[in-house]
N, C-alpha and C positions, 0 to 999 in steps of 0.2 A: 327492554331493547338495549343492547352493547350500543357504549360510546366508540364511537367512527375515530375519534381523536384523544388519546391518552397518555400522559406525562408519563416518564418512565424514571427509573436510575440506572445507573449503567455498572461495569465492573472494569476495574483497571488490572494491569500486568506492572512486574515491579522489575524485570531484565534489566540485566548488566548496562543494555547502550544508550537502556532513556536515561532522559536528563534529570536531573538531583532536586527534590523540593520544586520548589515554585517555581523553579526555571523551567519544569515543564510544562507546557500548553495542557498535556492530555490530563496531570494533575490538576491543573485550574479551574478547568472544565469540570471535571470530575468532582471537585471539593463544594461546587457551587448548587447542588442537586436539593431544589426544600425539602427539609423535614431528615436531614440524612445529615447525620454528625462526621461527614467526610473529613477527619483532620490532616494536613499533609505534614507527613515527615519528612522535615528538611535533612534528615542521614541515609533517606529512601531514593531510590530512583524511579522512575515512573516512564511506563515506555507507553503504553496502548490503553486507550478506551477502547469499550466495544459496545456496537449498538446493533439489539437484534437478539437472534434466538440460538444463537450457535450455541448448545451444552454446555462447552467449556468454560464461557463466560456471559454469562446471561443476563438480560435484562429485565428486571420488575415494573409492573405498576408502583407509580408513587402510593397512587392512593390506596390499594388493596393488598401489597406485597406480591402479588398474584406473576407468576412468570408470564411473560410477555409470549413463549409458544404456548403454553396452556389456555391462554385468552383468545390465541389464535384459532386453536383448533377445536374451542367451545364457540366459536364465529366466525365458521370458513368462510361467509359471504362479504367479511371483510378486506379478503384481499383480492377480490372480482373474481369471474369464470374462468379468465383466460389464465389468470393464474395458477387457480383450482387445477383446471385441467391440466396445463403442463408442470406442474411444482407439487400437486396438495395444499391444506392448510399452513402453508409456509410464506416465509420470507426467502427468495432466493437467492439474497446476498447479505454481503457483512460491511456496513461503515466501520469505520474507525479513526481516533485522533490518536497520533503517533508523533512521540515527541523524542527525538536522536540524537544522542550526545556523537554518538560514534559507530564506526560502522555495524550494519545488523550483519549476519552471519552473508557467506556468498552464497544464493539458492538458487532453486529454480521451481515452479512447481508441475506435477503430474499432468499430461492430458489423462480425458476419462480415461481412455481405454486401459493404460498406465495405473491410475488411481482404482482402479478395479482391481489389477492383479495384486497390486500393493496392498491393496486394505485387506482381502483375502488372505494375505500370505502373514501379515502382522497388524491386524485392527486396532491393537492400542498403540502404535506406534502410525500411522493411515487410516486416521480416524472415519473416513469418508470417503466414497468411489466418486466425489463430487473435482470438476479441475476446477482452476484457480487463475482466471484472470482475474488482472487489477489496474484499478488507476491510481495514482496519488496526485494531489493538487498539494502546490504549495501554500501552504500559510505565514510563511515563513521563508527567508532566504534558507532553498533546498539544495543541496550535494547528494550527489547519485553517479552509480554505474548502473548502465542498462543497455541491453544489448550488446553486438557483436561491432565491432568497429569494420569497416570496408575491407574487404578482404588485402585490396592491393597495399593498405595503411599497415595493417599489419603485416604482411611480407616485409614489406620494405622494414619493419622495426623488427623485423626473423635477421636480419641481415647482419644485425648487431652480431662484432664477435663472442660475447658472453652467451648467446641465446642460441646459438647456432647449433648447440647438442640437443636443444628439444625439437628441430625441423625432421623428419622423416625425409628420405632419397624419394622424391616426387619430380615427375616433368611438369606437375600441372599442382598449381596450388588452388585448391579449390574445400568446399562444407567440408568435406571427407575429413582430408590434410589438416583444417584447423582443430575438427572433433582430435585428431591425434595427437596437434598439438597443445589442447587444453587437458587431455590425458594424460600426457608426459610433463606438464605443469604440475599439474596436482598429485602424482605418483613418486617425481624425484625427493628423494631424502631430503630432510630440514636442515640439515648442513648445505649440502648444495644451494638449497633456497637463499640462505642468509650467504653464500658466498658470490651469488649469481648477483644478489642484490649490489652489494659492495660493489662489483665490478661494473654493474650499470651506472652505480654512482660515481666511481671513476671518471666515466667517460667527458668528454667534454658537450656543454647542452646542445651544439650545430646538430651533434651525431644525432641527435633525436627529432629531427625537420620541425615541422608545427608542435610538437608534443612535448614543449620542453618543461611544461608542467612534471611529467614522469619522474627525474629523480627527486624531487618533493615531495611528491604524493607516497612513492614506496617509500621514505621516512618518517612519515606522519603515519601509514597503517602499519609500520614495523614497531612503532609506539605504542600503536592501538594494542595491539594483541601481539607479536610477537616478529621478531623477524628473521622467523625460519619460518611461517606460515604461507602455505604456496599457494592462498588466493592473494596475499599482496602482488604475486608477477602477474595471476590471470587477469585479475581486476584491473593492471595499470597498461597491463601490453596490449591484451586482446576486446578492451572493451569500451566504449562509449562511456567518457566523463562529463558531466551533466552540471550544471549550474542552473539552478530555474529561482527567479524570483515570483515573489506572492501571488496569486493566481494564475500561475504559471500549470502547466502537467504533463502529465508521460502518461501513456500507456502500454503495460508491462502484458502481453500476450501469456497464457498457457505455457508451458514451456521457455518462456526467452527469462534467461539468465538475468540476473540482477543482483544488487546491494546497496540499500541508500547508506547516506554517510553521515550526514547531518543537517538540521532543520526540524522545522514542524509541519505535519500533511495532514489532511483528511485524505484517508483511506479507503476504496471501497473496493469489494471484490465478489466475487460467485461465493457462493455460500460453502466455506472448502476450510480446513485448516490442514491443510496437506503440505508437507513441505520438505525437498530433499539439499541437505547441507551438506558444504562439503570446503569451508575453508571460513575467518574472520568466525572463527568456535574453535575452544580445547578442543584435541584429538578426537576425546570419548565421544565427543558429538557429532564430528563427521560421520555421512554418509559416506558408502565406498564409493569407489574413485570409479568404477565398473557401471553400478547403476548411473550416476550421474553421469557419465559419457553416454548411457544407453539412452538417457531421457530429453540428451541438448537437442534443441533445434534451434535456428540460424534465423532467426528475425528479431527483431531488426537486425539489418545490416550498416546501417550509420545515424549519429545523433536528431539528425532531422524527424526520421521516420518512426522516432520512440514518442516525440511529443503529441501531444493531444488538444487541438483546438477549441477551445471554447466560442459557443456560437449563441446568437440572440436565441433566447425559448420562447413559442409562443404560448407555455402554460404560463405565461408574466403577462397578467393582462396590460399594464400600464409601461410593459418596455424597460423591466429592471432586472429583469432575469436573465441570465444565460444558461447554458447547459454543456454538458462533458459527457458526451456523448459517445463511447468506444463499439468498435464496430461485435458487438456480442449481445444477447437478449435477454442476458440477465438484471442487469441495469444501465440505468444513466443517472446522470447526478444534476440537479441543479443549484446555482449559487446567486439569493438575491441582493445586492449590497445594495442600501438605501440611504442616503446621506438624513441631517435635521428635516423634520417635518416633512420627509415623503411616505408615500403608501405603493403597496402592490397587492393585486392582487391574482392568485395562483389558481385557475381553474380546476375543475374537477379532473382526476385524474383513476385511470382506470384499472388501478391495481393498488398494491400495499406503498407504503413509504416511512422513510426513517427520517426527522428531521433535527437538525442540532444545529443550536444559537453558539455561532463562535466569538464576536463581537457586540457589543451594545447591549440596547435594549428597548421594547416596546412591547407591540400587543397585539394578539392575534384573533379575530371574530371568526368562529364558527357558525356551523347551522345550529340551529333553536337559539337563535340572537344569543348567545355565548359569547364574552369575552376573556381570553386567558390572555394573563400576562408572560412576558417572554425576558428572559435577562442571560447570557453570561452563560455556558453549559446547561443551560434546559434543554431539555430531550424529548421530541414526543413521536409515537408511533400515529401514526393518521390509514386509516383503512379508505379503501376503493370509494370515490364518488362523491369527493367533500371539496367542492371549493373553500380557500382560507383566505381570507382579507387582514394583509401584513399594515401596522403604522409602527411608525417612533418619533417620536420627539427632540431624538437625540443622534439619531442614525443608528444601523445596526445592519450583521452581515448574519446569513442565513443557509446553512447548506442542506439542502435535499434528496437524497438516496430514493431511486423507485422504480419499479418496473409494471410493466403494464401489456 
């Protein structure tokens, strides 16, 4: 009979905007896996763990090397029926520890219908007709752009005389007028960007009402990557700038625009590696300026509506769990923090799950009176209908990926 509950190892991503050595979270975690001679290079950068089954970056059994879908789909009845039935022998989403020096590229990703015609038309390039929501939770003090700022905030920052050549002859500024205006962002020439820039900076901060963060911000990502790069205007005029502290989160919809900036998150999304770029990347990496106006959609429309409430769970029997809960049925996350000498414990749960130890350490009782110890980046896959009884000694924080 397959173990319900299985330590894994995971695989990390080495991009430009994670952070360097030990300063990353996702490397920490990563280097801590038993039995796995993870050493981190401190001349490396480290951007992404990944937990789960996605091809690209897969995850092992500790114990057997054995791929983590291959185990799956020799034991479909581990991630229950209702899974089976709407997914397969699969996992429907992808955690991840992501660890941000600087900004990730401006994206957005595919809805299905979208992600259909795309994988179709270039499969190695749209891996997957799968979309791609996501949430991030902070770990970390997080920077982010996400979504669309109000529309009347942006007019009012159209008003600027520097910016006034990318507005369209409109009576009515409305989704349409902005899609044209994020097109005529991203299409004008890199000299004009970096000359557009300058003159914003120019200005005096009143001219920019509450937003006087903006000539700041366009010199710190003109640093980043370049400044003639024409997501530094989209990202600072037209979008929602985000500050969240530690257990803080967003929820990033299908389609809505985004780029975090810096910090450390756990990651989870639809089981999707789909992604259309198109600024904070060289050239050669953009997407066109065409698709990615084809694929914008307008939600959120101001910072309020991108965050993501975390609420008590009652899979915490003893009231130490909460949950991040996005309105989609791919997943939900949970996060149990336990201070010295407390316990919880997480009832059965009716589908697959991913969990990772971000903090502390302690130990965790399985069925067939089992006890595994927990520390620091351990990673374990847990299948359908296993209550797990959480202690430490010392306190410890726990996050949970699962759908049901």
């Amino acid at each position: 009979m397959a173990d319900a509950v299985v330590q894994l190892y995971c695989g990390v991503k080495n991009d430009g905007w994670g952070k360097k050595g030990k300063d990353s979270m996702a490397a920490q975690l990563w280097s801590k896996t038993p039995g796995k001679d993870n050493k981190i290079d401190e001349s490396q950068h480290y951007s992404e763990m990944w937990m789960g089954t996605y091809p690209s970056n897969p995850s092992h059994l500790v114990s057997t090397g054995e791929p983590l879908a291959d185990y799956i789909k020799k034991n479909p009845q581990l991630v229950g029926k209702a899974i089976l039935d709407r997914h397969g022998a699969e996992i429907p989403f992808l955690p991840k520890i992501l660890s941000i020096s600087k900004a990730l590229p401006l994206q957005i990703h595919p809805d299905l219908k979208l992600a259909e015609k795309l994988h179709k038309q270039d499969p190695k390039k749209f891996g997957d007709t799968n979309h791609k929501p996501e949430i991030a939770v902070a770990l970390s003090n997080f920077e982010l752009f996400a979504g669309w700022k109000p529309l009347q905030d942006i007019q009012a920052l159209l008003k600027l005389k520097p910016l006034e050549q990318f507005v369209p002859q409109t009576s009515n500024f409305d989704d349409e007028t902005l899609r044209q205006v994020c097109i005529n962002l991203l299409s004008t020439a890199p000299d004009n960007v970096e000359r557009t820039i300058k003159e914003l900076q120019s200005l005096p901060e009143s001219q920019f009402g509450t937003e006087t963060h903006i000539p700041g911000l366009l010199d710190r990502l003109s640093k980043q990557y370049s400044a003639s790069d024409n997501g530094n205007l989209v990202a600072t005029l037209l979008m929602n700038y985000l500050t969240l502290g530690p257990g803080d989160s967003v929820y990033v919809p299908a389609d809505s625009i985004h780029a975090y900036l810096s910090g450390d998150i756990v990651e989870c999304m639809a089981r999707s590696d789909n992604v259309i770029n198109t600024g904070f990347c060289p050239v050669a990496e953009r997407d066109s300026v065409e698709l990615f106006g084809r694929a914008l959609t307008f939600v959120p429309h101001d910072a309020q509506s991108a965050l993501l409430p975390r609420k008590k769970s009652d899979k915490g029997l003893q009231g130490r769990t909460e949950v991040y809960a996005p309105p989609i049925s791919e997943f939900s996350v949970l996060v149990t923090t336990l201070g010295a000498g407390q316990t919880e414990t997480h009832q059965a749960i009716l589908g697959p799950s991913l969990m990772v130890v971000t903090k502390g350490c302690g130990s965790m009782k399985i069925p067939g009176d089992q006890t595994v110890e927990l520390k620091e980046g351990f990673v374990f896959f847990v299948g359908q209908g296993v209550a797990l009884d959480l202690k430490t000694e010392k306190g410890m924080a726990v996050y949970r990926a699962y759908a049901e």
